[in-house]
ZAPA-736371 format. One record per residue: residue number from 0; residue in one letter; x, y, z of N, C-alpha, C, CB in turn. Coordinates in pm, whole numbers. Each point is the difference from the previous one (the first is absolute). Last residue first. Glycine has a CB too. Layout:
PALUM seq type   n_c1   n_c2   n_c3  ca_c1  ca_c2  ca_c3   c_c1   c_c2   c_c3  cb_c1  cb_c2  cb_c3
PALUM NUM    A      X      Y      Z      X      Y      Z      X      Y      Z      X      Y      Z
...
***
This chain:
PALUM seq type   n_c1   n_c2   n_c3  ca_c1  ca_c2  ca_c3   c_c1   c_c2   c_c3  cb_c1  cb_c2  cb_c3
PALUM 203    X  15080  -7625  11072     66     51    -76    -48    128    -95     82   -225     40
PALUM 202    X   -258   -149    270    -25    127     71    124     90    -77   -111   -107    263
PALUM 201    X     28   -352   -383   -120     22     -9    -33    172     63    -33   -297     13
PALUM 200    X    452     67     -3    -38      0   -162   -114     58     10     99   -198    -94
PALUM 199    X     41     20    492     81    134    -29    -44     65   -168    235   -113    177
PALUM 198    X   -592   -168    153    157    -27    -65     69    126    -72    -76   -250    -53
PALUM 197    X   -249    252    508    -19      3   -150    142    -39    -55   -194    192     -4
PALUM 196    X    188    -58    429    -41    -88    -20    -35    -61   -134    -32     72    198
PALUM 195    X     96    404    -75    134    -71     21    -39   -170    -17    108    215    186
PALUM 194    X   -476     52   -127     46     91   -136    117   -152     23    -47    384    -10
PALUM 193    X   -111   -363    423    -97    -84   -116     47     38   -151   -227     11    166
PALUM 192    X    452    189    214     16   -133     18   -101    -68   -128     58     27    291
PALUM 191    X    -94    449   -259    161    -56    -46     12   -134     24    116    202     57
PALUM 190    X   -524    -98    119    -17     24   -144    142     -6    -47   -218    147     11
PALUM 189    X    226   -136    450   -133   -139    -91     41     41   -124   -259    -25    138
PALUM 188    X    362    383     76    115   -115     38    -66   -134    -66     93    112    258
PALUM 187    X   -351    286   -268    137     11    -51     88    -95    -34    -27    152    104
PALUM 186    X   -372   -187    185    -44    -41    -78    143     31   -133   -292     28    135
PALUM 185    X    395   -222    356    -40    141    -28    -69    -24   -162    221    144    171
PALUM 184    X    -75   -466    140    -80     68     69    -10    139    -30     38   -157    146
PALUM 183    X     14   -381   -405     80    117     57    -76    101     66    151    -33   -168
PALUM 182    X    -50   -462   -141    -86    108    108     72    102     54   -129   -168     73
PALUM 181    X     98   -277   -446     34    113     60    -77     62     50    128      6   -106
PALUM 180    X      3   -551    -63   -100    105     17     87    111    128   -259   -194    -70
PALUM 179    X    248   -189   -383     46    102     49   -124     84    114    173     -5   -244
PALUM 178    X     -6   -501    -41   -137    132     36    142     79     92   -350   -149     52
PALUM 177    X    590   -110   -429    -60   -114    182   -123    212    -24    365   -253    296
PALUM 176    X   -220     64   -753     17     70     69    -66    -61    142     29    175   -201
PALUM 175    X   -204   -283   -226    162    -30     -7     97     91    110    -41    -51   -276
PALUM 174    X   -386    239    196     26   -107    -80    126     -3      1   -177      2   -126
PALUM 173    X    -56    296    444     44      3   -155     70   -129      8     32    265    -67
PALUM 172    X   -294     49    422    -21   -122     -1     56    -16   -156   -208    -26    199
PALUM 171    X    144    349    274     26      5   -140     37   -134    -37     68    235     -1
PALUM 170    X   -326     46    394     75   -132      9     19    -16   -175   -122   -127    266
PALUM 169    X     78    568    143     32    -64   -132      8   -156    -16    120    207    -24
PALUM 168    X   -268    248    419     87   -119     -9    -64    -63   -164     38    -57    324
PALUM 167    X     33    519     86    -25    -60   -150     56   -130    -38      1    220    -65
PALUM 166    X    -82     22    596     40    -89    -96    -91    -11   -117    109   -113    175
PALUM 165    X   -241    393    181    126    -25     80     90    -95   -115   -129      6    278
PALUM 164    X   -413    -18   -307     35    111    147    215    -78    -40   -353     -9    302
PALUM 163    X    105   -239   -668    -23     17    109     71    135     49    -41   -249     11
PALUM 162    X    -18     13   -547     34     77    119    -66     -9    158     43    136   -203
PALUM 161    X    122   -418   -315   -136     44     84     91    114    128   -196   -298    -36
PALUM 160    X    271     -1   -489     14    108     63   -123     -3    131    114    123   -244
PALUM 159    X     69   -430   -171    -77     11     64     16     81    138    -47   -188   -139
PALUM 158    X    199     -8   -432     22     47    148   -125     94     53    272     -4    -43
PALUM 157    X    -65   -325   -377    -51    -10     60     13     89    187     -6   -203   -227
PALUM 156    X    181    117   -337     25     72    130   -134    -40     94    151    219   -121
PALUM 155    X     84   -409   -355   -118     33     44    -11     -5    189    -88   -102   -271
PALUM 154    X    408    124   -181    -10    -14     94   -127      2     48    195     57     -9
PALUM 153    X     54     18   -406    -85    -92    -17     11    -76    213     56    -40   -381
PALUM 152    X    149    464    188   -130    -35    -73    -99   -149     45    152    133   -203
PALUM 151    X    310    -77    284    -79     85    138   -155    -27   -115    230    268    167
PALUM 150    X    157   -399   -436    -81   -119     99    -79     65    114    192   -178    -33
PALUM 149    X    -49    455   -483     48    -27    165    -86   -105     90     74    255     -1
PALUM 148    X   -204   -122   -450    130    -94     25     12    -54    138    123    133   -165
PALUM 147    X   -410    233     29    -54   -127    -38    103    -84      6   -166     79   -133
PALUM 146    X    278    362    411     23    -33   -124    -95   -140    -78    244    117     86
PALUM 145    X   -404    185    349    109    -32    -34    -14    -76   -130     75     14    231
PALUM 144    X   -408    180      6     62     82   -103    141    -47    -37   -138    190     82
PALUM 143    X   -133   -409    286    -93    -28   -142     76    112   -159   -290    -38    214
PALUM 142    X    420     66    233     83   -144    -21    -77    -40   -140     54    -96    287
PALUM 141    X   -171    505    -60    101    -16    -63     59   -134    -36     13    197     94
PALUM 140    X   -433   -142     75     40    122   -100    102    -13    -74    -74    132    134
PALUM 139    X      7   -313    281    -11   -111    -53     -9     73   -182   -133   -166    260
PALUM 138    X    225    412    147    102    -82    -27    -54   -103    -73    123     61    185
PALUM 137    X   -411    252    -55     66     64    -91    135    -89    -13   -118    240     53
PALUM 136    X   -247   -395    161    -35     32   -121    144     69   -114   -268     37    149
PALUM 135    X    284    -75    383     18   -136   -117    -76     -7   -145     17   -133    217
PALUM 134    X    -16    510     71    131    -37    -36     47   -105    -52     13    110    128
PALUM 133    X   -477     48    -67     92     56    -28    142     -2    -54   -148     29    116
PALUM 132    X   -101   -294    209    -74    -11   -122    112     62    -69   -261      9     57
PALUM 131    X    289    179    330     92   -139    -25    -19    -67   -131    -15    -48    240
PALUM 130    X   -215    390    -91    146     56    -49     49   -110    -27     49    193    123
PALUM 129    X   -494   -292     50     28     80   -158    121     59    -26   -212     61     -2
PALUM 128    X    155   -247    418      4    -51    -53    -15     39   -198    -46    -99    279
PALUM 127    X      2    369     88    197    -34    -21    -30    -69    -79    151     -8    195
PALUM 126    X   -551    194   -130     69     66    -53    149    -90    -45   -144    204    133
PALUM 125    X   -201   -436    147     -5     68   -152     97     41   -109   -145     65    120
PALUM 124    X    198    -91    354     25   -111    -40    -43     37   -127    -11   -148    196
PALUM 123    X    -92    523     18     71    -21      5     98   -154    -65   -125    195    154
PALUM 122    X   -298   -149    -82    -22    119    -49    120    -38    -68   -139    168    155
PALUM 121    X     29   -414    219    -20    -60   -124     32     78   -156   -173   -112    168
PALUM 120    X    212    296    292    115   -110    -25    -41    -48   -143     44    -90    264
PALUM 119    X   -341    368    -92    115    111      3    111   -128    -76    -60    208    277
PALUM 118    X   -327   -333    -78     -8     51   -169     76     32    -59   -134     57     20
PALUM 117    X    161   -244    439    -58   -102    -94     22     53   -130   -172    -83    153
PALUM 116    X    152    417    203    145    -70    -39     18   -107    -59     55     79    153
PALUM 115    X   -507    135    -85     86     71   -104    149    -18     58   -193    188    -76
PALUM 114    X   -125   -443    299    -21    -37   -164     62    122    -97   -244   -139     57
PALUM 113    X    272    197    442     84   -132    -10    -39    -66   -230    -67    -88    410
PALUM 112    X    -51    596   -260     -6   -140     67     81    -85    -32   -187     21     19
PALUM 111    X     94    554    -31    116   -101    -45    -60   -149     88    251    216    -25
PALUM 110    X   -435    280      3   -134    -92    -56    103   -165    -48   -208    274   -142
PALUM 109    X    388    153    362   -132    -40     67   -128   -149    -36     57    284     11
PALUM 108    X    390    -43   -260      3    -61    181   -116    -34      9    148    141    132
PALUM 107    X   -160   -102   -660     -7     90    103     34    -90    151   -189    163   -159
PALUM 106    X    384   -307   -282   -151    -19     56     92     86    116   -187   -275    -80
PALUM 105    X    517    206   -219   -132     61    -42   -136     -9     62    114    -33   -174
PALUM 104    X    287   -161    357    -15    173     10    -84     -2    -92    214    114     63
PALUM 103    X   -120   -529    -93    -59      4    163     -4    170    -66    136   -234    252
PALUM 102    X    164     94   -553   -118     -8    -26   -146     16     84    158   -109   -126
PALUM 101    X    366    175    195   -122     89    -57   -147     -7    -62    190     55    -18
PALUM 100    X     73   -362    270    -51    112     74    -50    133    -79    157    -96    170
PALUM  99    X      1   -321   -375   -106      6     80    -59     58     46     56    -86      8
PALUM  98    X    371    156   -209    -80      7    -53   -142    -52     46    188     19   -132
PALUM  97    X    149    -18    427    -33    132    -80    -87     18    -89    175     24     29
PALUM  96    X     62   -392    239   -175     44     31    -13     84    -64    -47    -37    198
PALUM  95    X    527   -113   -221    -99    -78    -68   -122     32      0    118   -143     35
PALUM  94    X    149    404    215     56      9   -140   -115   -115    -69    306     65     59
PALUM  93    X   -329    -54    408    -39    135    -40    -18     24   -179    141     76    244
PALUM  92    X    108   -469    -16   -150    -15    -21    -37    137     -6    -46   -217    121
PALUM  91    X    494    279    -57    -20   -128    -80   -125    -50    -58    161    -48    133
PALUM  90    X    -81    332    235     24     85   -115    -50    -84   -139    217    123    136
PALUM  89    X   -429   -294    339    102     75    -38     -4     73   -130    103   -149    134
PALUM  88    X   -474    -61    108     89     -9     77    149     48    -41   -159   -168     75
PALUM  87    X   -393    236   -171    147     -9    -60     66     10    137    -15    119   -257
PALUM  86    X   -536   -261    336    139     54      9    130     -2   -102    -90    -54    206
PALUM  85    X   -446     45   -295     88    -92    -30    147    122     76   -158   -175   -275
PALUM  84    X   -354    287    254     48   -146    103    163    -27    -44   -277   -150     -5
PALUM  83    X      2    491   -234    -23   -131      5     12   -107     56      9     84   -107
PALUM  82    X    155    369    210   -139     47    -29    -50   -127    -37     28    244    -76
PALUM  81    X    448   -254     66    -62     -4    130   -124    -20     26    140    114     29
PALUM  80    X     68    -12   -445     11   -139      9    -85    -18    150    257    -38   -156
PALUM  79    X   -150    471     42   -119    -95    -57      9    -67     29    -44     33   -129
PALUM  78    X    406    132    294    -93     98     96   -181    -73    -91    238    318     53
PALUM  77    X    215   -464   -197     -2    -81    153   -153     64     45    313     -8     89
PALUM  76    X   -127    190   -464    -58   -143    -19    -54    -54     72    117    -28    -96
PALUM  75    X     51    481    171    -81     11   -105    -72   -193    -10    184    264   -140
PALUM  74    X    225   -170    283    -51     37     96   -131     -9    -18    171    114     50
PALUM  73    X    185   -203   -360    -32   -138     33   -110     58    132    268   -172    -84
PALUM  72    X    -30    470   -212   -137    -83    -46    -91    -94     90    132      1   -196
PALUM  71    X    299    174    254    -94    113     19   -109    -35    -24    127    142    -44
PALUM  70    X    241   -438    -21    -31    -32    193   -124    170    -40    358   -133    226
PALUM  69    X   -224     69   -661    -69    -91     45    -20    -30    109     41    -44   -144
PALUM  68    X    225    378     -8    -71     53     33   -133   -140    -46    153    290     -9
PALUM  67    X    326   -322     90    -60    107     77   -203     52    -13    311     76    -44
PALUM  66    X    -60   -381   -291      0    -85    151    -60    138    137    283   -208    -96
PALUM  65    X   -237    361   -365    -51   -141    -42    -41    -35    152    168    -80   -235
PALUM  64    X    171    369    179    -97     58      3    -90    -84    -18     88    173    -49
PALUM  63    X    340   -375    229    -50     66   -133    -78     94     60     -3   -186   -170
PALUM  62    X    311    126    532   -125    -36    -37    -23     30   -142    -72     30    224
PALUM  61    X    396     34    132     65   -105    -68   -136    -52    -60    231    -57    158
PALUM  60    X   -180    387    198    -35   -140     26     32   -132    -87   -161    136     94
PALUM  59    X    299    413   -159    -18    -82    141    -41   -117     54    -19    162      3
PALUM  58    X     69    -18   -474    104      8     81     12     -3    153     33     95   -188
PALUM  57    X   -363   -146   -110     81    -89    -33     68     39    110     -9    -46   -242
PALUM  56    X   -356    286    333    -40   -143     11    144    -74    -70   -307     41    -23
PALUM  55    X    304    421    -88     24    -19    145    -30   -173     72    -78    290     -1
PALUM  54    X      6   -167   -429    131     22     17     43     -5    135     -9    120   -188
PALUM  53    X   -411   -121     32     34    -95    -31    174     17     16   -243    -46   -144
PALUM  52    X    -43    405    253     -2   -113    125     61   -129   -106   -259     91    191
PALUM  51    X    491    398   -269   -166   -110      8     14    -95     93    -61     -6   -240
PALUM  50    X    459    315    232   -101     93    -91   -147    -88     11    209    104   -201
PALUM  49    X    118   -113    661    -22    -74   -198   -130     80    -61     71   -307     47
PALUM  48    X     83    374    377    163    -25     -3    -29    -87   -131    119     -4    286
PALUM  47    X   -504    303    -70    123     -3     74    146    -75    -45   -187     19    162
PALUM  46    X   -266    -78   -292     55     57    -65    147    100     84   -262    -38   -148
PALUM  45    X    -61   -371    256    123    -57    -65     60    133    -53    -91   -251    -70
PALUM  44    X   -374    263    239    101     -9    100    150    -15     -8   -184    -75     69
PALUM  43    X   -273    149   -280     90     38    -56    144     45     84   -204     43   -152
PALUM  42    X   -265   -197    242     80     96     18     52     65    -50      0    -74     88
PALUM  41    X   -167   -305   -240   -142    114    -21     94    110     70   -286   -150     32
PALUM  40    X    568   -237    -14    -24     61   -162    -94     87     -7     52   -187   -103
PALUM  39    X     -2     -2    552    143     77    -56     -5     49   -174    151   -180    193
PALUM  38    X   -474    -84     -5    -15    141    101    119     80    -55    -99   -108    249
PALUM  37    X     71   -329   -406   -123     58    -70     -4    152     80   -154   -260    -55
PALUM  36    X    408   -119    208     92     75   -135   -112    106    -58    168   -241    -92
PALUM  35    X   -295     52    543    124     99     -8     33     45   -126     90   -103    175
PALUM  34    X   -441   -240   -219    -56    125     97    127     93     17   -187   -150    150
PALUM  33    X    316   -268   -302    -19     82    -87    -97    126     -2     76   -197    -78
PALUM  32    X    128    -89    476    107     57   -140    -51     94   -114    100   -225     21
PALUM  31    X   -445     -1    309     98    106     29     95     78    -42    -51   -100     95
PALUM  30    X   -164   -309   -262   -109    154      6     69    120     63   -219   -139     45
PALUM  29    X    427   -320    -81     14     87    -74    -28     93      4      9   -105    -70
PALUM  28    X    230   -167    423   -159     82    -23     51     76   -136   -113     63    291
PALUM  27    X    418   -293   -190    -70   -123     13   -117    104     -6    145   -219    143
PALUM  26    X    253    481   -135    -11    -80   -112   -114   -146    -46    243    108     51
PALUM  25    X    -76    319    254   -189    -85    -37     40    -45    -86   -202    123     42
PALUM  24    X    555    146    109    -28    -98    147   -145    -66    -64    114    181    254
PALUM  23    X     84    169   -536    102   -105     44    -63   -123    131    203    224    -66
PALUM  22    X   -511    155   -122     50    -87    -58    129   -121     26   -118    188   -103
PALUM  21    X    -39    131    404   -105   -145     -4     23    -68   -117   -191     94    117
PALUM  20    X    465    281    -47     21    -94    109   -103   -129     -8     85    210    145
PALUM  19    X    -72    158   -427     61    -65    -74     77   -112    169     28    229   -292
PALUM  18    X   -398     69    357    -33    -59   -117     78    -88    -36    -93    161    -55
PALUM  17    X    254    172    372   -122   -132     42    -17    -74    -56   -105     83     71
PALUM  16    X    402    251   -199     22    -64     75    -49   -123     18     42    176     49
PALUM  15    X   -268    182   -268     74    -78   -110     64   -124    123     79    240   -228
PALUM  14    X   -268    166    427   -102   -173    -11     60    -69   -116   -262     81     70
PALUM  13    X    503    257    134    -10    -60     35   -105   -130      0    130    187     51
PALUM  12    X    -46    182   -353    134   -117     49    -24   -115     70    128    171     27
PALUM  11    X   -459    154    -71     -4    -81   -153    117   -102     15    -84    216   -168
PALUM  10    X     90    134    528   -129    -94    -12     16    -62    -62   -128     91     33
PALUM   9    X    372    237   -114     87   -123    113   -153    -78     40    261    170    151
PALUM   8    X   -253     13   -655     14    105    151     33   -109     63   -177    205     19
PALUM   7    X    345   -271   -526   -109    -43    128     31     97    119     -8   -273    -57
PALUM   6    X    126    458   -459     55    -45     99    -88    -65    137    166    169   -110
PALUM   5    X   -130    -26   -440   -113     -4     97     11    -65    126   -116      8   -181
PALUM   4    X    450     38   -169    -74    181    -21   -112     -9    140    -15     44   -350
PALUM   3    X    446   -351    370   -129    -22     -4    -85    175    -21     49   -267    173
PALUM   2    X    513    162   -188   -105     52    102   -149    -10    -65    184    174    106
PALUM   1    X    293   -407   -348    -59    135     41   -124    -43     89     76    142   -227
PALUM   0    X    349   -481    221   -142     10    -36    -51    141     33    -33   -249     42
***
């Protein structure tokens, strides 16, 4: 490996050290992990033995870029979410509050109550729920573009979507068929589970 054009002084070494010590030892404190990965990327602490920080995050921890820089996010969540009362207790709930929390961040600190994490959520429920809408619109689209022959035509789908904090959940309901119901804790992951549910003819 050639020599870094921008080589760390023994300071910079030595707080890379640190950093990548609280990373190995905080795996239960996120804020910490991602307070370290966030010091080391504004540093530019990783340039000692990788051209970036996403390169430096695989190969030393075994991190997409995706995952590195959601424990970065997740500091940011924990630090609103707070301003409302609501402790995050890990990475896991950091990832789900996000979109909440951005919603809490549009009102100024000073003026955050217990009725703008009420708003923030409903805001939020809204929204997923119109993706969800969404997706069952657009799978029923197609079962309606299938051939006048084909028996999917003559289905009549019935489904019913809701969300909570932490879980997407589905109850799909077709004729001649036991119900179906899916869930899942990412909205990605829901939506391949709800797409996949549909008869194969109907998502052709």
């Amino acid at each position: 490996m050639t020599a870094p054009a921008d080589p760390l002084t023994i300071k910079e070494t030595q707080r890379l050290e640190e950093l990548e010590f609280v990373i190995r030892a905080g795996w239960k404190s996120f804020i910490q992990v991602g307070e370290a990965l966030n010091e080391i990327k504004e540093s530019r602490l990783y340039r000692k033995t990788h051209p970036n920080f996403e390169a430096y995050c695989r190969d030393i921890w075994g991190w997409t870029r995706q995952r590195a820089y959601s424990l970065i996010r997740s500091i940011a969540t924990a630090e609103v979410m707070a301003t409302v009362g609501v402790t995050v207790a890990n990475e896991r709930q950091a990832r789900i509050l996000q979109p909440v929390a951005r919603e809490v961040a549009r009102t100024p600190a000073p003026q955050r109550t217990p009725e703008t994490l009420q708003q923030a959520r409903a805001v939020v429920q809204a929204r997923i729920s119109d993706q969800m809408n969404a997706a069952a619109s657009k799978a029923v689209q197609q079962i309606k573009a299938a051939p006048p022959s084909s028996p999917v035509r003559q289905l009549r789908v019935e489904l019913t979507c809701r969300w909570q904090p932490g879980i997407w959940k589905a109850s799909i309901f077709i004729p001649q068929q036991e119900a179906q119901i899916i869930q899942a804790p990412t909205w990605p992951e829901f939506l391949e589970k709800l797409v996949a549910a549909f008869p194969e003819e109907a998502r052709a």
